[in-house]
Each structure stands twice: as C-alpha cells, then as structure tokens.
TITI-213859 format. One line per field, with one value per residue (C-alpha): x, y, z; residue in one letter. Coordinates in steps of 0.05 Angstrom, whole numbers, plus 5000, padded with zeros to 4 digits. Example, Ala and Ser with C-alpha at 12.3 -4.5 7.8 and 13.67 -1.06 7.14 Angstrom:
// TITI-213859
xx: [5246	5273]
yy: [4910	4979]
zz: [5156	5143]
r: [A	S]
END
This chain:
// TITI-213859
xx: [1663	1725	1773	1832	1898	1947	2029	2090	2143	2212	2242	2318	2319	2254	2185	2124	2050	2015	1939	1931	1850	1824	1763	1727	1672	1638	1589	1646	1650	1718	1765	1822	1880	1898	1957	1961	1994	2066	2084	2150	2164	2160	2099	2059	2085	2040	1977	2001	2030	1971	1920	1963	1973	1894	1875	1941	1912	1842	1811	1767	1785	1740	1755	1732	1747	1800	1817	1893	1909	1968	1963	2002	1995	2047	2106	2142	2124	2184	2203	2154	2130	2054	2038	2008	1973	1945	1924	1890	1850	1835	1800	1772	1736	1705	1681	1731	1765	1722	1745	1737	1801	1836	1833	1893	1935	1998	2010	2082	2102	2119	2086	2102	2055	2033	2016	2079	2104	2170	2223	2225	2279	2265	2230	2249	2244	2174	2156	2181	2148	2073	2091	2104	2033	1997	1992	1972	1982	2039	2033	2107	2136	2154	2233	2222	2186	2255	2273	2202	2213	2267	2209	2175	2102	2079	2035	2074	2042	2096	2051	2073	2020	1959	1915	1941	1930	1851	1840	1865	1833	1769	1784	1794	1862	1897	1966	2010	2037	2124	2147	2209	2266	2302	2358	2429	2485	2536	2518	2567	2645	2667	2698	2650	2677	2730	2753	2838	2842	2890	2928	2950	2987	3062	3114	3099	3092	3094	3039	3005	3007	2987	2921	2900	2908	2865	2808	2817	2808	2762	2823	2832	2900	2934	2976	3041	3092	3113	3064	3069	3083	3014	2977	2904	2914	2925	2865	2820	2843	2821	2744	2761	2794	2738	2679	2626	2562	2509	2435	2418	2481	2464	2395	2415	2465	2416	2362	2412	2437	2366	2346	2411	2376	2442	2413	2413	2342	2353	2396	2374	2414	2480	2518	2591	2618	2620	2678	2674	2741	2708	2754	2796	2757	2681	2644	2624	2552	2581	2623	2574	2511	2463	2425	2360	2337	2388	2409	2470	2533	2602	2611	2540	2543	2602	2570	2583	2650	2711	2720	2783	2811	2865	2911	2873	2913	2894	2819	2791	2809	2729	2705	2761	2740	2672	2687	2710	2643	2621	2686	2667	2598	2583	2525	2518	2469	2446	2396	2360	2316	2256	2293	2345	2361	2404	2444	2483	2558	2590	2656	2730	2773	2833	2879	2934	2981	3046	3110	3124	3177	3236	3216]
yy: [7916	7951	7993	8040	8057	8094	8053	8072	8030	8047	8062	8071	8137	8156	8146	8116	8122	8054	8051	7981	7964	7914	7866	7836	7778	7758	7711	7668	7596	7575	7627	7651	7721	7734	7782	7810	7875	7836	7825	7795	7734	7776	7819	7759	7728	7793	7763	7716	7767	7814	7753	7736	7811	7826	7764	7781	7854	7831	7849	7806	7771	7745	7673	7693	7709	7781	7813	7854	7895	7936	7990	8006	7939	7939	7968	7910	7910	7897	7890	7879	7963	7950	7903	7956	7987	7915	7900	7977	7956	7889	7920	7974	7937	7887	7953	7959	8023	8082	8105	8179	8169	8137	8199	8231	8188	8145	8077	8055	7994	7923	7879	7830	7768	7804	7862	7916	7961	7961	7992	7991	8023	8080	8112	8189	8190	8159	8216	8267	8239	8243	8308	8320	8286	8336	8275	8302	8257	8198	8129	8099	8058	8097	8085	8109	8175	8216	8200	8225	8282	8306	8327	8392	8395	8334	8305	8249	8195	8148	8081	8032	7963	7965	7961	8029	8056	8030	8070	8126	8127	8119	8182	8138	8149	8199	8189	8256	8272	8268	8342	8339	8387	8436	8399	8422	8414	8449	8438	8374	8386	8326	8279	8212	8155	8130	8201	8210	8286	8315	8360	8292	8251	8271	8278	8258	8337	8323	8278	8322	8381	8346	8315	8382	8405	8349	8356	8428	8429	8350	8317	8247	8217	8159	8138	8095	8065	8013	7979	8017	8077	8115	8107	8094	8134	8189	8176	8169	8238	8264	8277	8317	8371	8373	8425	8418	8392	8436	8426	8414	8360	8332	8301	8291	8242	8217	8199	8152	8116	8115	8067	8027	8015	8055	8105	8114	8112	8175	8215	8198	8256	8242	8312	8287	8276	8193	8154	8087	8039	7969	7918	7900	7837	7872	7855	7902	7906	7923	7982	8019	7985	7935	7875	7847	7896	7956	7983	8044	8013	8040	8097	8122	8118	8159	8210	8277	8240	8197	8125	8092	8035	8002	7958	7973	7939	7870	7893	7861	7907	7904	7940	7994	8009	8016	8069	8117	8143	8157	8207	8242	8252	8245	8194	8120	8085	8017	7986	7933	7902	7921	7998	8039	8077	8130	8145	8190	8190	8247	8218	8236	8180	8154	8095	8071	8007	7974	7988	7923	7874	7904	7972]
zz: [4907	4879	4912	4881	4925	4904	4911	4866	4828	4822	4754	4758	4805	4793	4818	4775	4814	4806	4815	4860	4850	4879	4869	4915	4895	4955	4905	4876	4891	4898	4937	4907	4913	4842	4831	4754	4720	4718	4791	4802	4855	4913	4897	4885	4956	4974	4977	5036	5081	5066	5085	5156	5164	5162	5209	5255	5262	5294	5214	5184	5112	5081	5044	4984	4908	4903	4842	4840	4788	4783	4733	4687	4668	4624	4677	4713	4789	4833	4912	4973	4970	4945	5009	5051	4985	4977	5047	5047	4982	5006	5074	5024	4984	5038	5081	5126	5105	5084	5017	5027	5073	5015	4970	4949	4990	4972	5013	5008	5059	5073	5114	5164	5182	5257	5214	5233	5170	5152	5120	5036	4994	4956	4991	4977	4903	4908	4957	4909	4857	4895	4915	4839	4815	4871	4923	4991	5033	5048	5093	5098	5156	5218	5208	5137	5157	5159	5098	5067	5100	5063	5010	5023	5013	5031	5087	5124	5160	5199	5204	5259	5239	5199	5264	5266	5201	5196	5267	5242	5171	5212	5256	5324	5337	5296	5278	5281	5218	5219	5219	5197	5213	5168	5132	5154	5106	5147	5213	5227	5203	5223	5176	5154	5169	5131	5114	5135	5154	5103	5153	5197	5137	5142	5084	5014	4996	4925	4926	4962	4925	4859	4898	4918	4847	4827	4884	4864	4786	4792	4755	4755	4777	4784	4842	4831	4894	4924	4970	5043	5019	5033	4966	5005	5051	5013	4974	5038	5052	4986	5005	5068	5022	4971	4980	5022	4982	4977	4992	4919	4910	4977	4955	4891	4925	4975	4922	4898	4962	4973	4920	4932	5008	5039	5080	5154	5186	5233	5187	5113	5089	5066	5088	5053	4986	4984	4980	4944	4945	4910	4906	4835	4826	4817	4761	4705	4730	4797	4779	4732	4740	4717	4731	4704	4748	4730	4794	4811	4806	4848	4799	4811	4888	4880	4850	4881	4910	4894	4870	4894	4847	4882	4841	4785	4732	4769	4740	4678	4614	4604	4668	4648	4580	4611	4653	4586	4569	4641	4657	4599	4599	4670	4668	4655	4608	4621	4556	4570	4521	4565	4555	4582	4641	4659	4729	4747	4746	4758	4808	4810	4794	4836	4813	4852	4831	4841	4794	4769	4798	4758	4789]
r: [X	X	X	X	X	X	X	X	X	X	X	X	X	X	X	X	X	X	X	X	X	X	X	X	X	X	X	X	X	X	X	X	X	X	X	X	X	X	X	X	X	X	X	X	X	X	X	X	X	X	X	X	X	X	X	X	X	X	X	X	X	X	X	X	X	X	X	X	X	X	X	X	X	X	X	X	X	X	X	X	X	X	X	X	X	X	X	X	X	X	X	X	X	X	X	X	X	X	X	X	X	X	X	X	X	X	X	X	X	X	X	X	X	X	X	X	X	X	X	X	X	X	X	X	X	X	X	X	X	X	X	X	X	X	X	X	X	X	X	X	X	X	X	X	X	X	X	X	X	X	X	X	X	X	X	X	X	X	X	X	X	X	X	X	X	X	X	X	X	X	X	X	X	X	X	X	X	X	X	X	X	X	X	X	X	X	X	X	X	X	X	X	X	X	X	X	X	X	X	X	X	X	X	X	X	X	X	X	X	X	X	X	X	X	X	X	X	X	X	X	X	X	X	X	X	X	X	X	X	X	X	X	X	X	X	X	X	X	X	X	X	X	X	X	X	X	X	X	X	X	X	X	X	X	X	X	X	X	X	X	X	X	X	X	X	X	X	X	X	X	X	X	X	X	X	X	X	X	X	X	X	X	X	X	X	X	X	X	X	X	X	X	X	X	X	X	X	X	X	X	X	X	X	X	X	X	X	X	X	X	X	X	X	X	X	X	X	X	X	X	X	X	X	X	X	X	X	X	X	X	X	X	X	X	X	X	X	X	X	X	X	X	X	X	X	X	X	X	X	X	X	X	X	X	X	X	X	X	X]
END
C-alpha cells in the first residue's frame, strides 16, 4: 500500500514542500526500511527512531519490506524534520492512519525513541511557505507551535507524541489548534540583553555625537583608543538609539534566527535590532556564511542590527575583503557547486582597535 505526506526541506531561508511516500510490501521476504531521494546521515538514522517510536507508542510495525521516497528526488534532504512525516506514512500505509486525515496537511517534527515530538529548526519559513502552496493545516512540536504562529492563515496543530497525533487524526481525542496572539512590536521598551542604555555612559561627548550621526544616517564607523577607554561599550549602546523595528523587519529578522535554531520557544519574535560582537579569530564561513550546508553567517544574523568587530585588525585580511560586497549591496552570496544562495545582509558596521604601541 502506498501513502503520500506532505514534510518540507529547508533551502537557505526558504521553504521547499517535499512529498514523503511511502511503500509498504507486506508480501516481501526479507524485511527491510529503505530511505532514497538523497537523504543525508541523519535522515536516514530516521528509519530507526520512526521503528522504536511506532512500537514505543503502543502502534503496531510491521517487520516487513518499506519503501521511502522523498520527492524531489533530486533536492538534498537535510536534518531530523521528515521523522514524524515518515512515521505518519509508515502507519498510513499499514492502515493505521486514515488518509482522508492526511489531506492538505504538512507534518514537520523529530522524533524521539518513546515517541514525543520535538523541536526542529526552521520552523517559520516552512510554515510560510505551506501557507504560500495553500496548505491548510500544520502538525509541529508543541514548543514549536509559537513560532508557527507567527504565520497568518494557517491551521496549527501543537503535537505532544505520535500516540497523540494518530488519536486525533482518527477523531478520538482532538487536539486544539494553537491560537496564537497578535504580535506586539512595541509593547516591551526595555533594552535586550546586552544593550548599554545610551543616556547612562558618561563623558566621551565627541564620540557620542558622531555614533548618533552614524545610527542616525546607517554609517559605518570605526572606533580607535586605548584599551579602557569605553570603545565596547559604546558600541553596545549603539542598538538602544536605533529605531524600533517594525512588524515587517521584525520577521524578516526572525525568519533568519529561525533557521540558525536561535529563537526563544515562548517568544519566537525577535522585537530588537540584533547585536552581533564575534570574536577577531572567526573564520570566513563564520562571518558571512557558508558550509557544505550554507548557513547565515554573523553579518546575516545582524541583519536589521549592528555587527561589532573588536580589534579588528587582529582579523585575517581575507574575512575583511569579504565583507566589501555585502556593505554595498546589502546581501551575501554563497555558490556552491550544488548552486548558490542568497541571505540577507543588510547590518551597520562597528570597528574598534588599538593605536599601535608608538601611539
């Protein structure tokens, strides 16, 4: 019997739907949980925590022949997301599941061996992007239901175990949907942590003046002194005098933090410009992104925000030159020979060093 759930991949910031189907052979001879449609390592370890996470949840697996495919078949599959979209199919196709219940619906979850969904990354752009392809309905980990919410339009399902979810796709026990509440921008003035009020750093009303210029006109500058004399500091203050993000900016900067995993369960919504201060010895892929994987670097999560280099002539001459095309155009590139991606990089730039010995 075969069995189609709907699961999403991540591609940079955006969302890619992924049609998990599922074969089940109940004839074959020797059993066997084949995985194809270019899983990495960790969707392949799927198939074991979707077998303990059927028996752990009182479901019945049958030790037979399964079939996964994970179309596009041609789109790398990445991260532990497709487990409950796996499990789902898996009960699905052996008549455990009604598949009326599975229309229109997107799975998104990771399993644990007792069965329990937990938390995945990404989370809100894949939610945007069913909400996009007319999905109706979402099932996403309980702890991840906030941050799904921050979508309009969409039917939220916070899923505690898989127990759970087959009751309620059979109509035993309904689970409520998550209504999520209005998002606030404004509603909190208090500085993020971090964040040096402005109005409490003393003196240096030269330095001062020339950093509100720059929050005011998003000019770069450079900070020079001898060490003690308040260089951080003053740059720590710098986001506390910049405007308040709007709604738009705000999940424009939580759509990244959310596919860099940085997001607070209860409060997904990140209501203040971000601050990034990475050390001088990052690497390149650090600071503007990369990876086999590509992933937002520094520059990206402080998108919206400010980037603090301290000492920054103690960084390599490499990772500075890299940073020339992102001040100007305001995004980042990252080709790969698989393709390219673009993030967002749109950041105002801080330096601060020492003069040099002879002053």
């Amino acid at each position: 019997m075969l069995a189609i759930v709907r699961a999403c991949a991540l591609i940079g910031l955006d969302g890619c739907l992924v049609d998990v189907e599922v074969d089940f052979n109940p004839r074959a001879g020797i059993p066997a949980f084949n995985i194809v449609g270019l899983p990495d390592s960790a969707v392949k370890e799927s198939r074991e925590r979707v077998r303990a996470a059927i028996k752990n949840s009182n479901l019945s697996f049958p030790n037979k022949v399964y079939v996964v495919n994970l179309s596009p078949a041609d789109l790398p599959k990445h991260g532990p997301a497709y487990d409950l979209a796996i499990a789902v199919g898996a009960l699905a196709a052996t008549d455990q599941i009604p598949l009326p219940a599975l229309e229109n619906s997107l799975f998104i979850g990771e399993l644990s061996l007792d069965g329990s969904v937990r938390h995945v990354k990404g989370v809100m752009p894949m939610a945007y992007t069913a909400y996009q392809q007319g999905i109706e309905t979402i099932y996403v980990a309980a702890e991840d239901a906030p941050q799904a919410g921050l979508v309009n339009g969409i039917q939220i399902i916070p899923v505690e175990s898989l127990g759970q979810l087959v009751e309620h796709l059979y109509g035993m026990n309904p689970i409520p949907p998550y209504t999520p509440e209005p998002p606030s921008i404004h509603a909190d003035d208090s500085l993020p942590e971090g964040v040096v009020d402005f109005a409490d750093i003393k003196g240096q009303q030269i330095v001062k003046r020339a950093l509100e210029i720059a929050a005011g006109g998003n000019h770069n500058a450079l900070l020079t002194g001898s060490p003690g004399v308040g260089k951080t500091l003053l740059a720590r203050a710098i986001p506390g005098i910049l405007p308040k993000l709007s709604l738009e900016e705000a999940l424009e900067v939580t759509r990244i933090y959310s596919v860099a995993d940085l997001l607070q369960g209860d409060h997904p919504l990140v209501k203040s410009r971000p601050f990034r201060a990475p050390h001088h010895t990052i690497s390149q892929a650090g600071l503007v992104g990369g990876g086999s994987v590509p992933k937002p670097g520094e520059i990206s999560l402080a998108h919206r925000g400010v980037i603090f280099l301290d000492e920054i002539v103690e960084m390599g001459q490499r990772s500075l030159e890299v940073l020339r095309q992102p001040i100007e155009d305001k995004i980042v590139t990252i080709s790969r020979a698989k393709g390219s991606l673009t993030f967002p990089a749109n950041f105002l730039l801080i330096g601060a060093l020492n003069p040099c010995p002879q002053g």
